[in-house]
mmCIF file of the C-alpha atoms, coordinates in Angstrom:
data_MODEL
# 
_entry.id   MODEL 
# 
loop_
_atom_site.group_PDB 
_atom_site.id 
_atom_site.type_symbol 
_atom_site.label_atom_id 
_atom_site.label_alt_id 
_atom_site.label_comp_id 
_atom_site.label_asym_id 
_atom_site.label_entity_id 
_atom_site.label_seq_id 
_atom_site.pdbx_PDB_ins_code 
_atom_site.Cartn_x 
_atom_site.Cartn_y 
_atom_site.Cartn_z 
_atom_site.occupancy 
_atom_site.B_iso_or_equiv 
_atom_site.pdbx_formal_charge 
_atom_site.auth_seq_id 
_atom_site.auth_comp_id 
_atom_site.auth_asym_id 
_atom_site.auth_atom_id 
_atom_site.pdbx_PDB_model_num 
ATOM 1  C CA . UNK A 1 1  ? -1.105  0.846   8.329  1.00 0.00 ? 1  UNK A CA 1 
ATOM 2  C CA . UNK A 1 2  ? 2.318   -0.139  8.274  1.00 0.00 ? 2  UNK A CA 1 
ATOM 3  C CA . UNK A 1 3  ? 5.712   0.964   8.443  1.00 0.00 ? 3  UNK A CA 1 
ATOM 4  C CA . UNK A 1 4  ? 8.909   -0.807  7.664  1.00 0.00 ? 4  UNK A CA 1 
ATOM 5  C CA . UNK A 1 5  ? 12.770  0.622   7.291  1.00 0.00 ? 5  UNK A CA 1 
ATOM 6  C CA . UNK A 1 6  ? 13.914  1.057   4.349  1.00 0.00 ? 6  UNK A CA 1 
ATOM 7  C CA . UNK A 1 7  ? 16.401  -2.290  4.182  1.00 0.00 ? 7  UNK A CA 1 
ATOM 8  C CA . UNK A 1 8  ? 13.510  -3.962  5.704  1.00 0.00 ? 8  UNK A CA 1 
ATOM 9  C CA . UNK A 1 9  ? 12.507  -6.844  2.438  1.00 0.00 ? 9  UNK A CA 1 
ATOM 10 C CA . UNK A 1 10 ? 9.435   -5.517  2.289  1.00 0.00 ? 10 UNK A CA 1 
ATOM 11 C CA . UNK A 1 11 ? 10.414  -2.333  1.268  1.00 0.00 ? 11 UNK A CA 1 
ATOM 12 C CA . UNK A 1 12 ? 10.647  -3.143  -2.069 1.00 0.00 ? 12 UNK A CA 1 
ATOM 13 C CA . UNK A 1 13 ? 8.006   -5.314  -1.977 1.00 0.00 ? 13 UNK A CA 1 
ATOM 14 C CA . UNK A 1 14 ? 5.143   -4.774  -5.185 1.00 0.00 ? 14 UNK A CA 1 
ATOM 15 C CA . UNK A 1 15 ? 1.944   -2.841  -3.332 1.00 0.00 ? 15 UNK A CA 1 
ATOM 16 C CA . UNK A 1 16 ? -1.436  -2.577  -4.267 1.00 0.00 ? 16 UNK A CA 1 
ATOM 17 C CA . UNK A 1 17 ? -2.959  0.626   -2.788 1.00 0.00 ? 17 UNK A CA 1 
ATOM 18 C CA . UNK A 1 18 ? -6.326  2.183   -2.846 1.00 0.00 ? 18 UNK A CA 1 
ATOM 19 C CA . UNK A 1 19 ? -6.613  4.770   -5.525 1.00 0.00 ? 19 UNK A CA 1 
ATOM 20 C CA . UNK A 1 20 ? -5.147  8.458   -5.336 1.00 0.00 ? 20 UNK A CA 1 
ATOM 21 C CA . UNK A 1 21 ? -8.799  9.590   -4.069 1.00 0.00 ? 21 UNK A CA 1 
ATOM 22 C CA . UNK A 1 22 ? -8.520  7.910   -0.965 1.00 0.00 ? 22 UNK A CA 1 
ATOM 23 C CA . UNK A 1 23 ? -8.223  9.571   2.446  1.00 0.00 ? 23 UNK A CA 1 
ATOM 24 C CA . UNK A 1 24 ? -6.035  6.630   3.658  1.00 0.00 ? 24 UNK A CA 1 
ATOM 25 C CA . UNK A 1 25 ? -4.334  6.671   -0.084 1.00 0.00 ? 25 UNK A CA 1 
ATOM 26 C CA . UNK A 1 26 ? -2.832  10.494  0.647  1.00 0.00 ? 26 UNK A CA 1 
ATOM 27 C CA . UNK A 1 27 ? -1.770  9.580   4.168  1.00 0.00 ? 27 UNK A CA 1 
ATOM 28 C CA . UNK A 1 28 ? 0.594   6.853   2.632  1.00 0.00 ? 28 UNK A CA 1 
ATOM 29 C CA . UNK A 1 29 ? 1.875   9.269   0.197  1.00 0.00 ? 29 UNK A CA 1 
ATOM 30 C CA . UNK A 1 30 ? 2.270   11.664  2.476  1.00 0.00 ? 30 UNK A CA 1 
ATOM 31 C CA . UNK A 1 31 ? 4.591   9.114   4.616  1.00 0.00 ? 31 UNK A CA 1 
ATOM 32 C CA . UNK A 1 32 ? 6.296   8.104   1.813  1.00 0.00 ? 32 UNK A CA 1 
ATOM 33 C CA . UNK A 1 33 ? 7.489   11.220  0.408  1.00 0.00 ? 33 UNK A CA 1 
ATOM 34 C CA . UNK A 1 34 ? 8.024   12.345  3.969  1.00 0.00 ? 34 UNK A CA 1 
ATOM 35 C CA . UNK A 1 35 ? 10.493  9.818   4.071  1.00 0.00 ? 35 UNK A CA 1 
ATOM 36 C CA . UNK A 1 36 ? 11.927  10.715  0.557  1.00 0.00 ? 36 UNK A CA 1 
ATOM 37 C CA . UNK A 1 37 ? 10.569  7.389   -0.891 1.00 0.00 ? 37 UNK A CA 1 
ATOM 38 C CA . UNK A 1 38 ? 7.800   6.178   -3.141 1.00 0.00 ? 38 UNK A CA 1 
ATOM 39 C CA . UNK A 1 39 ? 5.510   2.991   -2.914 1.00 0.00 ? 39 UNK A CA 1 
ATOM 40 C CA . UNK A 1 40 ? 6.093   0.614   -5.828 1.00 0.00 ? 40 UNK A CA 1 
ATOM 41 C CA . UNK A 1 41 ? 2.545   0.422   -6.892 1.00 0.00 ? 41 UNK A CA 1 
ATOM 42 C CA . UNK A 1 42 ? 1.464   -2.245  -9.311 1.00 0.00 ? 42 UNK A CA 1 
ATOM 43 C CA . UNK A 1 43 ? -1.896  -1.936  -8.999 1.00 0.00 ? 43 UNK A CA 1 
ATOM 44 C CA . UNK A 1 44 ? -4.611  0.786   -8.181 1.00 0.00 ? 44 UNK A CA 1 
ATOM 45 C CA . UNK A 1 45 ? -8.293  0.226   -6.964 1.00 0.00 ? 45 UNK A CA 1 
ATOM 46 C CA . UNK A 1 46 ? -11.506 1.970   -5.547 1.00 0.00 ? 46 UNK A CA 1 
ATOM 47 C CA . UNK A 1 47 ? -12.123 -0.637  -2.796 1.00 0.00 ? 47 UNK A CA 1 
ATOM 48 C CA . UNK A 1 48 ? -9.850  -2.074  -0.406 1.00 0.00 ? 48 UNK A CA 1 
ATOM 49 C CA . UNK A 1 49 ? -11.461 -5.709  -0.544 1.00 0.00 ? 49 UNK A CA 1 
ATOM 50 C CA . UNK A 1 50 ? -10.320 -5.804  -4.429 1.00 0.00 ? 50 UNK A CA 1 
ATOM 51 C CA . UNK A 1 51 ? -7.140  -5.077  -3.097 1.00 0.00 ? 51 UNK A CA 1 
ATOM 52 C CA . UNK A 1 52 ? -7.304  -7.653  -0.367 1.00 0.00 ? 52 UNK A CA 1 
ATOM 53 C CA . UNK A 1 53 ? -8.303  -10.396 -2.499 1.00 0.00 ? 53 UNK A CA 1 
ATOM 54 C CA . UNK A 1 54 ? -5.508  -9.627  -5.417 1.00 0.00 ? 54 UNK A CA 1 
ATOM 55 C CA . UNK A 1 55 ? -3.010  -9.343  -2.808 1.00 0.00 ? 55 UNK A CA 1 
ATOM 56 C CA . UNK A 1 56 ? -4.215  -12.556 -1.469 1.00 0.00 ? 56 UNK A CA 1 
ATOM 57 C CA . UNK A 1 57 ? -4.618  -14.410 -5.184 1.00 0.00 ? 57 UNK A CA 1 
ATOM 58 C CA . UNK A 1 58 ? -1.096  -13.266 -6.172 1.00 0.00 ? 58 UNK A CA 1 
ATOM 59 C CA . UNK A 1 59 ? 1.431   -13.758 -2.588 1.00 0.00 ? 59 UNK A CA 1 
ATOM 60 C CA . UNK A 1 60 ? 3.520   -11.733 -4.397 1.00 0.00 ? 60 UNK A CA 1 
ATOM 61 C CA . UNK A 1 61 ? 2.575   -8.069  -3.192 1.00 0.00 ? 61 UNK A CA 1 
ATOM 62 C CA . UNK A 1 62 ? 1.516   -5.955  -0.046 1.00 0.00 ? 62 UNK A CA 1 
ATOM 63 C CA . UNK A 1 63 ? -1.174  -3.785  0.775  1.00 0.00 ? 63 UNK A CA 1 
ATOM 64 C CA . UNK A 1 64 ? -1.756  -0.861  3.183  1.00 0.00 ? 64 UNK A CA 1 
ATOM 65 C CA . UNK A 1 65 ? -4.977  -0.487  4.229  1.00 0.00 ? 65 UNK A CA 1 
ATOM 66 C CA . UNK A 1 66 ? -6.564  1.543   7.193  1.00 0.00 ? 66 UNK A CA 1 
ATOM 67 C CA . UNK A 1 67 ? -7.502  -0.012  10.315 1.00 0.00 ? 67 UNK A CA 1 
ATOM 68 C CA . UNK A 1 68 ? -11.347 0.719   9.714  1.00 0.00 ? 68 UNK A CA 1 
ATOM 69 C CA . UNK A 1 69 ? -10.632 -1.374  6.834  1.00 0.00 ? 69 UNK A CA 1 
ATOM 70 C CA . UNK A 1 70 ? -8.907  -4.602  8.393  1.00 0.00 ? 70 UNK A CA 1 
# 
């Protein structure tokens, strides 16, 4: 997982998460709207590696995955 300040450049930075049914999915939420802020999702998916491999295809997002996952 990670965490950046706000003015950090990644902040605003496109994300592709794991879908709203995930465990790890909720926790970012949770930190998010803990911090009165909200990911700017592009893209949703079931399986982290999906996610990996966009991310990787496109270099122009970020993912947050859990460290089980990485």
């Amino acid at each position: 997982m990670a965490v950046i300040p706000a003015a950090h450049r990644l902040a605003s930075k496109r994300m592709a998460l794991l879908s709203q049914q995930s465990f790890v999915r909720h926790q970012i939420d949770d930190l998010f709207s803990s911090l009165g802020a909200a990911p700017n999702v592009v893209l949703e998916t079931p399986s982290s590696s999906i996610a990996c491999a966009l991310v990787a295809e496109s270099g122009d997002a970020s993912q947050v995955i859990g460290h089980s996952f990485a």
